[in-house]
N, CA, C and O atoms as a MOPAC input file, in Angstrom:
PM7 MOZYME 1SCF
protein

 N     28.28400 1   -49.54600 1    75.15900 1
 C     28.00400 1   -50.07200 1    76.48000 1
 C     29.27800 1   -49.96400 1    77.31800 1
 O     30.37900 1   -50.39600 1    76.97500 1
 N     29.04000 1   -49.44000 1    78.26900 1
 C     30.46000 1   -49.46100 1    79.33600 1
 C     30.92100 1   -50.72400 1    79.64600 1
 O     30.30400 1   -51.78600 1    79.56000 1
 N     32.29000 1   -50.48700 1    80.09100 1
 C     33.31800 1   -52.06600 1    80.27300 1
 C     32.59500 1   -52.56500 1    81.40700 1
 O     32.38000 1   -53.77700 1    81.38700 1
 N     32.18900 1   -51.94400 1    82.34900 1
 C     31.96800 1   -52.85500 1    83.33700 1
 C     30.05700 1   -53.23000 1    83.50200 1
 O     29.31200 1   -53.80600 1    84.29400 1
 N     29.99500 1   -52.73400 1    82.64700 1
 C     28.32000 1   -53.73100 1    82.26900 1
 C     28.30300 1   -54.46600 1    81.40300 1
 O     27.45100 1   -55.33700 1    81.22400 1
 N     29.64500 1   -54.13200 1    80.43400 1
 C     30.16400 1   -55.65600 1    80.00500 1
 C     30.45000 1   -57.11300 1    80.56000 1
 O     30.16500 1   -58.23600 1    80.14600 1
 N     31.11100 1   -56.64800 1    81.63400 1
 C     32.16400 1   -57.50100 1    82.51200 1
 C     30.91600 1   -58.32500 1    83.47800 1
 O     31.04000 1   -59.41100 1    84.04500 1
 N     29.71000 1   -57.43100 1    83.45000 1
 C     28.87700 1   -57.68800 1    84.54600 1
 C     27.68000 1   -58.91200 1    83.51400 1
 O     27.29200 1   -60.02600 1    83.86500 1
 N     27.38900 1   -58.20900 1    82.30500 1
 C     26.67800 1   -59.00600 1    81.79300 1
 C     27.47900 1   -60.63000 1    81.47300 1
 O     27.01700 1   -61.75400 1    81.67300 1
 N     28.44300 1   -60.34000 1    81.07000 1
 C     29.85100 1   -61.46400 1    80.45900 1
 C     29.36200 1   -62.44000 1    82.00700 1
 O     28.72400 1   -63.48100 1    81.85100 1
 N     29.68100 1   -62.03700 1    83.20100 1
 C     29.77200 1   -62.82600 1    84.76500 1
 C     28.53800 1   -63.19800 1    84.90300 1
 O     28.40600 1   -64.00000 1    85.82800 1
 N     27.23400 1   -62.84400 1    84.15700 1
 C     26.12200 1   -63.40500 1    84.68200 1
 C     25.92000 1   -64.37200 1    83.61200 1
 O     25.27100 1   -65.38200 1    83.88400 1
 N     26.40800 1   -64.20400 1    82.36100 1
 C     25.97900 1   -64.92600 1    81.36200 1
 C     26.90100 1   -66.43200 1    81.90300 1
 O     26.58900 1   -67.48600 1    82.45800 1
 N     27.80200 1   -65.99600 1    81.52900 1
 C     29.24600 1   -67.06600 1    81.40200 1
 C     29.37700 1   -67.81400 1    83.27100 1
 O     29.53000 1   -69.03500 1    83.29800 1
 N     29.33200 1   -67.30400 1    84.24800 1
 C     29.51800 1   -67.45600 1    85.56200 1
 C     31.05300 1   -66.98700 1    86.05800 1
 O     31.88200 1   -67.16100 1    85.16500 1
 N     31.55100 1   -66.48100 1    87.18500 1
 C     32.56400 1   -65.95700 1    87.72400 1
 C     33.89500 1   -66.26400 1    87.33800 1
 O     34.80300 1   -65.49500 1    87.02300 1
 N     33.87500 1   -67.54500 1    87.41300 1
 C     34.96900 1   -68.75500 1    87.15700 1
 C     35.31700 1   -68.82100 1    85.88900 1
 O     36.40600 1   -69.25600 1    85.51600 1
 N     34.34200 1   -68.35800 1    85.06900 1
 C     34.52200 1   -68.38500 1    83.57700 1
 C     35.54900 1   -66.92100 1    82.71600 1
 O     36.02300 1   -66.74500 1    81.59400 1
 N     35.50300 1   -66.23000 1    83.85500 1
 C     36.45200 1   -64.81000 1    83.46100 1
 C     37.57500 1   -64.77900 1    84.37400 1
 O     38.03100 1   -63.64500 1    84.51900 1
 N     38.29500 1   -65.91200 1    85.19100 1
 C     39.05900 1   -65.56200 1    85.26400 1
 C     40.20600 1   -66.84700 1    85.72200 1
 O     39.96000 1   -67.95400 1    86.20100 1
 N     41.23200 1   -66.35600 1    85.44800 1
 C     42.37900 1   -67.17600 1    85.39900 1
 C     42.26500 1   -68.82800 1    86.44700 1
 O     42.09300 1   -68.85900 1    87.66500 1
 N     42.40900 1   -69.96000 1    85.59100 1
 C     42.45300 1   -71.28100 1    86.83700 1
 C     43.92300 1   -71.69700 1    86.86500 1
 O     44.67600 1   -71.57400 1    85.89900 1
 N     44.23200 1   -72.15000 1    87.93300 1
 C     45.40600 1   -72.97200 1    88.49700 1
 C     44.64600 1   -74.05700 1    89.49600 1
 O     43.80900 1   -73.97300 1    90.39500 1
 N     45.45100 1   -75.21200 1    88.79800 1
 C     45.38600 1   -76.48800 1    89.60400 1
 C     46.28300 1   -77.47000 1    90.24500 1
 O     47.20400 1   -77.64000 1    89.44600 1
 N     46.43600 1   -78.07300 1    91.11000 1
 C     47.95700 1   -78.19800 1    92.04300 1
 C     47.20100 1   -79.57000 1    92.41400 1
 O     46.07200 1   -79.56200 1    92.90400 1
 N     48.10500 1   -81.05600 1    92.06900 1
 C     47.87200 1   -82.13100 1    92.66900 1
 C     48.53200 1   -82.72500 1    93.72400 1
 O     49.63700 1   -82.28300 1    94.04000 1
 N     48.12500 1   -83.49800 1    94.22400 1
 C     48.75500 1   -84.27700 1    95.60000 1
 C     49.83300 1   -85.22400 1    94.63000 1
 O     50.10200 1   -85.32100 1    93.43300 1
 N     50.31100 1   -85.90800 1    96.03600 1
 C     51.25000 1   -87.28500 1    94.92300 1
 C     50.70400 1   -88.44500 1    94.38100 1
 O     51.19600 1   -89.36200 1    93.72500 1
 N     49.52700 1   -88.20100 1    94.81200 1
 C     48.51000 1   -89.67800 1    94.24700 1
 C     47.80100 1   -89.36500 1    92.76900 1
 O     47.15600 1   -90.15300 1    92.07700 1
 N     48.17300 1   -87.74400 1    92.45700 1
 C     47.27600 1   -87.22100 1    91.23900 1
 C     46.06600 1   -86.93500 1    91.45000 1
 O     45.14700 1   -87.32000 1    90.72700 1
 N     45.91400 1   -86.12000 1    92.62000 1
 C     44.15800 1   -85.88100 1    93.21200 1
 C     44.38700 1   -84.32000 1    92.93000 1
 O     45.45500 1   -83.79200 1    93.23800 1
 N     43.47100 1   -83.69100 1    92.40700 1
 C     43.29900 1   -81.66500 1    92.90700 1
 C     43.20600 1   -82.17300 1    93.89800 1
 O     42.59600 1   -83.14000 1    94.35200 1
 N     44.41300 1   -80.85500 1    94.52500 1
 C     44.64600 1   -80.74100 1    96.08100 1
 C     44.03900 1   -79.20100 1    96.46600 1
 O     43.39800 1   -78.87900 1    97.46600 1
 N     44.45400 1   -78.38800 1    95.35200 1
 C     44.92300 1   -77.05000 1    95.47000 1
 C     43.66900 1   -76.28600 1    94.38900 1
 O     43.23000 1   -77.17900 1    93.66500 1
 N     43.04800 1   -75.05800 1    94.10800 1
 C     42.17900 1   -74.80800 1    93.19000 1
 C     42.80200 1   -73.16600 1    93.17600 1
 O     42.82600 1   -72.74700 1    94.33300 1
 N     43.24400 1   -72.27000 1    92.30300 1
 C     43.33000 1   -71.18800 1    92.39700 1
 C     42.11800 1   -70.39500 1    91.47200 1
 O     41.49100 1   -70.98000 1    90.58900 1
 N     41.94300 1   -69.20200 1    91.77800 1
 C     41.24500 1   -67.89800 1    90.57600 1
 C     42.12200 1   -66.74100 1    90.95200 1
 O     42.68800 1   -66.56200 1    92.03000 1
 N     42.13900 1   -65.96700 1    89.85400 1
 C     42.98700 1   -64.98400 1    89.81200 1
 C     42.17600 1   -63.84900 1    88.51900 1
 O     41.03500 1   -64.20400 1    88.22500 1
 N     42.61200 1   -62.79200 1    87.91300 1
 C     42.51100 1   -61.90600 1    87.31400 1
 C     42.91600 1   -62.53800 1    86.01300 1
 O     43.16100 1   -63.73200 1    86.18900 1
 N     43.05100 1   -62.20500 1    84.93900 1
 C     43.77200 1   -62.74000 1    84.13900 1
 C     44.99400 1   -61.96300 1    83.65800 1
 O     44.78600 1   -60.76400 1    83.47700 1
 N     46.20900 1   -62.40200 1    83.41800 1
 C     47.01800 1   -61.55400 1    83.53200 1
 C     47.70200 1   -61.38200 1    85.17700 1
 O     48.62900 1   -60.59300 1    85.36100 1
 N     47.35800 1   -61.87900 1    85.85700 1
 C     47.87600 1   -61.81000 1    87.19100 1
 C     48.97300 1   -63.32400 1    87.36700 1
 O     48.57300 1   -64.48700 1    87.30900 1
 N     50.44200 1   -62.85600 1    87.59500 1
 C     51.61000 1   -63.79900 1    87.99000 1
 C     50.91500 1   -65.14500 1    89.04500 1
 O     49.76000 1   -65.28400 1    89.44800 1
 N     52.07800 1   -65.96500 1    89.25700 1
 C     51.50200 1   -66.96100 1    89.97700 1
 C     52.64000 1   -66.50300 1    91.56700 1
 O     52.72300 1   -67.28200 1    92.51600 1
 N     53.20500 1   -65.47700 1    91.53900 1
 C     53.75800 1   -64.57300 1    92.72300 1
 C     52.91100 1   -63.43000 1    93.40300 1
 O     53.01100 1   -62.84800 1    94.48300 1
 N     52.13000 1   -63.34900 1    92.45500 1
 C     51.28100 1   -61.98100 1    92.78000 1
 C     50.50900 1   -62.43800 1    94.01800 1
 O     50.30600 1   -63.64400 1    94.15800 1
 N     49.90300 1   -61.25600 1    95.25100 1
 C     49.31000 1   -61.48900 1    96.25400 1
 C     47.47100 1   -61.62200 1    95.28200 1
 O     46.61700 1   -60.90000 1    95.79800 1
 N     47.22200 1   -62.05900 1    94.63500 1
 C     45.92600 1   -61.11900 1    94.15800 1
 C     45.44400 1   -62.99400 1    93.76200 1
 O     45.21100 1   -63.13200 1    92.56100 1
 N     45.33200 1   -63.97300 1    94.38100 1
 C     44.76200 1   -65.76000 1    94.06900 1
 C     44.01300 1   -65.80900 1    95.29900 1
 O     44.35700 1   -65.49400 1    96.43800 1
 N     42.78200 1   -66.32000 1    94.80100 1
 C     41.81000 1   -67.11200 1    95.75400 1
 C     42.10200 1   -68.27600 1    96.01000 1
 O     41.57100 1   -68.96600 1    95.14000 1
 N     42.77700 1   -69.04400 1    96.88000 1
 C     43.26600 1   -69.90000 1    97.04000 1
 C     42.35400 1   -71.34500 1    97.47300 1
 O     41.81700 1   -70.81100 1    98.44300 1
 N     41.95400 1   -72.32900 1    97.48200 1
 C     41.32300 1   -73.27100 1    97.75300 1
 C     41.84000 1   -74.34900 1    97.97500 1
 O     42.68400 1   -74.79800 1    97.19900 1
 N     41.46300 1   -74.99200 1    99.05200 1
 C     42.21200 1   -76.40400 1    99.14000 1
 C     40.82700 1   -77.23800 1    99.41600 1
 O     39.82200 1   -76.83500 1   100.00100 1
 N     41.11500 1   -78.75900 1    98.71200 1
 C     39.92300 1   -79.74000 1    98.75900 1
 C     40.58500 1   -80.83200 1    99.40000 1
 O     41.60800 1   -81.46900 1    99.14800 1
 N     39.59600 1   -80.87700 1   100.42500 1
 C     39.77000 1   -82.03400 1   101.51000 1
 C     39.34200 1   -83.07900 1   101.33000 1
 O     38.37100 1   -82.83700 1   100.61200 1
 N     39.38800 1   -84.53300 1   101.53500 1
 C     39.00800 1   -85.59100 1   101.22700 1
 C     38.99600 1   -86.61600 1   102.33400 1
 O     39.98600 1   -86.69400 1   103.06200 1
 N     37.91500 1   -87.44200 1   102.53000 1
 C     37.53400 1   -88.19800 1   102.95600 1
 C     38.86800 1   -90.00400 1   102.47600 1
 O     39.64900 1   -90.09200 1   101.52800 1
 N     38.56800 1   -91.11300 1   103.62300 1
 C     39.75600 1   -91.80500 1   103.44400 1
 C     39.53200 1   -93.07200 1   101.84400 1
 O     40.31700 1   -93.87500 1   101.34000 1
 N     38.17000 1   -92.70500 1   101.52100 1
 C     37.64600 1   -93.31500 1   100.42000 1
 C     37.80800 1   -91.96100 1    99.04600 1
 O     37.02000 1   -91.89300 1    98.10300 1
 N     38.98500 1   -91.01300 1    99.25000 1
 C     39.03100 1   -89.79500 1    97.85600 1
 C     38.07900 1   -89.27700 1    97.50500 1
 O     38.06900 1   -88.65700 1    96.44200 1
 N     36.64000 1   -89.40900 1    98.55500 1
 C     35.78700 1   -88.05600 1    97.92200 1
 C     35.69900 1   -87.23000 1    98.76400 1
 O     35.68700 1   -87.41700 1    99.98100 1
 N     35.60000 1   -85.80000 1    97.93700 1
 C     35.53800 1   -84.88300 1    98.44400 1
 C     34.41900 1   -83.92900 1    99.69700 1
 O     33.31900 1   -83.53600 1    99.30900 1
 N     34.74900 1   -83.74100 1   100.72100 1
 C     34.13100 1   -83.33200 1   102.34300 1
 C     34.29200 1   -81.98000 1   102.34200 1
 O     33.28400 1   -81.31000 1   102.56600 1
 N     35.44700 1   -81.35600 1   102.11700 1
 C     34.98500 1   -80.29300 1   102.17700 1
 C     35.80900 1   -79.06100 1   101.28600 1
 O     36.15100 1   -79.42100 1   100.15900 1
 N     35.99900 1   -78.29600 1   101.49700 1
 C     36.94200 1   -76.84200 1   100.40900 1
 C     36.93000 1   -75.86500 1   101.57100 1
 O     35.97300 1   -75.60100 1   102.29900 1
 N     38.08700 1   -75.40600 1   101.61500 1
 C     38.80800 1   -74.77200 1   102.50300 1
 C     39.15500 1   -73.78500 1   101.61800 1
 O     39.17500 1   -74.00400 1   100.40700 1
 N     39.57500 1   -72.16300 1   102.34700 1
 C     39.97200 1   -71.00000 1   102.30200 1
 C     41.49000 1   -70.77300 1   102.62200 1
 O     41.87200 1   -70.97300 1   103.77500 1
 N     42.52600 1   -70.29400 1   101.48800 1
 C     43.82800 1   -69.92500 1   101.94400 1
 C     43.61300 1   -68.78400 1   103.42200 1
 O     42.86300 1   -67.87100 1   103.07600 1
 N     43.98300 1   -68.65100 1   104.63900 1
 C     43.91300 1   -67.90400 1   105.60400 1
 C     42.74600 1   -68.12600 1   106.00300 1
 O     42.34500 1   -67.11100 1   106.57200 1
 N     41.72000 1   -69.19900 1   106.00600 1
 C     40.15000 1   -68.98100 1   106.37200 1
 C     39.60800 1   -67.61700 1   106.13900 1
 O     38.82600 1   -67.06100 1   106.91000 1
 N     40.30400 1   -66.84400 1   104.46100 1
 C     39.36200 1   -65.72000 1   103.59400 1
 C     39.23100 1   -65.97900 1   102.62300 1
 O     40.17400 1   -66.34800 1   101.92400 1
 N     37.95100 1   -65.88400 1   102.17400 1
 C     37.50900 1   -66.12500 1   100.39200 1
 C     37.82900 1   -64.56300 1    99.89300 1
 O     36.94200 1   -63.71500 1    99.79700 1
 N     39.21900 1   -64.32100 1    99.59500 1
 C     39.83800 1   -63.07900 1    99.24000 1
 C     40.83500 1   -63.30500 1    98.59100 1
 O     41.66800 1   -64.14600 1    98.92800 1
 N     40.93200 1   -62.40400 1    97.28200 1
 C     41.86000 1   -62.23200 1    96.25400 1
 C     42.89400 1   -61.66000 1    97.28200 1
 O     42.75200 1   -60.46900 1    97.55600 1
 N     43.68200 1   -62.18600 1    97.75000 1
 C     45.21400 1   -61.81900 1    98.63200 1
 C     45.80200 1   -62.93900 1    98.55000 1
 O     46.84800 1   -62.70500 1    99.15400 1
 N     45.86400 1   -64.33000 1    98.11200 1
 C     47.25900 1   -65.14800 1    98.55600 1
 C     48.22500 1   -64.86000 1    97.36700 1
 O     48.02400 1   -64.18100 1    96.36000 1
 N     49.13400 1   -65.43700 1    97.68600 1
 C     50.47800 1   -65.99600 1    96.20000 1
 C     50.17300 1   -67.58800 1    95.98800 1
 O     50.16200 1   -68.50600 1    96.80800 1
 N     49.92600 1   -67.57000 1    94.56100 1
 C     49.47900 1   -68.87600 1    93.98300 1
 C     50.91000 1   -70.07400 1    94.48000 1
 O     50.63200 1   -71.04400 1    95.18600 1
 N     52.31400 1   -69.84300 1    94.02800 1
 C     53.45200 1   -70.57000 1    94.08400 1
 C     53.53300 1   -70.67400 1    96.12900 1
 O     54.14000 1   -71.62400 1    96.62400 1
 N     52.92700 1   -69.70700 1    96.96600 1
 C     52.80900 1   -70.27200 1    98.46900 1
 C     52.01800 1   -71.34200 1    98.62800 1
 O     52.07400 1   -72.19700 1    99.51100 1
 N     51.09200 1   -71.22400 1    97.49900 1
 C     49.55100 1   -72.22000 1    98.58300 1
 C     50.23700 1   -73.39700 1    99.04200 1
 O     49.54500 1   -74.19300 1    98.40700 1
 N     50.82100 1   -73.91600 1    99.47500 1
 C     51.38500 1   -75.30700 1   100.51500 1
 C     51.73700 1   -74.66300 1   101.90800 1
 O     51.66000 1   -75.32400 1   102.94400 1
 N     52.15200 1   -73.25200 1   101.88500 1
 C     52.19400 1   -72.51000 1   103.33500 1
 C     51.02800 1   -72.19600 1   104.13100 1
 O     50.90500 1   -72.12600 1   105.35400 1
 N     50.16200 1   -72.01400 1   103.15600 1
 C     48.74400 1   -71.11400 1   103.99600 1
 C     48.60200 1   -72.13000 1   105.13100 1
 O     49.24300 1   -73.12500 1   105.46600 1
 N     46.90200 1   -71.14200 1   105.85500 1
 C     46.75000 1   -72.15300 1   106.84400 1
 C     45.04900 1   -72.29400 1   106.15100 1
 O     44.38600 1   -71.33400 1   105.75800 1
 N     44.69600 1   -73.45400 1   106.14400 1
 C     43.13600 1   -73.48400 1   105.46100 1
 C     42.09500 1   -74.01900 1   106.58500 1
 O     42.14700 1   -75.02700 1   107.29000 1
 N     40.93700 1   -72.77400 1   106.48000 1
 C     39.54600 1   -73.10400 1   106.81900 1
 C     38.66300 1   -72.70500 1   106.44300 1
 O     37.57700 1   -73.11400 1   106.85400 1

């Protein structure tokens, strides 16, 4: 079977998130602030992280998830996400 009807069956079986690299980044209160995906094998310098930021309401639940650059695109650097701009 070819790699990438591997990769394809593996992503439908398992789900997206499940093949590839997580990073998680807290506030100072100990909340996920920050959510990364990446490749596996991909640096935490590399341009190639989906970057996510989770917004919160003044009672800590969560309203909404935001986009590093307002793009759901493998382009940020994981060690920037506090620079981006999120929507």
């Amino acid at each position: 079977m070819p790699e990438t009807m591997q990769k394809s069956l593996l992503r439908d079986a398992l789900g997206v998130s499940e093949l590839l690299t997580s990073r998680y980044a807290y506030d100072a209160s100990g909340t996920v602030e920050y959510l990364g995906l990446a490749e596996p094998g991909v640096t935490n310098g590399a341009a190639q992280w989906l970057i996510r930021k989770i917004v919160y309401d003044n009672q800590q639940r969560p309203v909404a998830i935001l986009f590093a650059n307002g793009r759901c695109k493998f382009n940020a650097v994981w060690d920037d996400r506090a620079s981006y701009t999120y929507a």
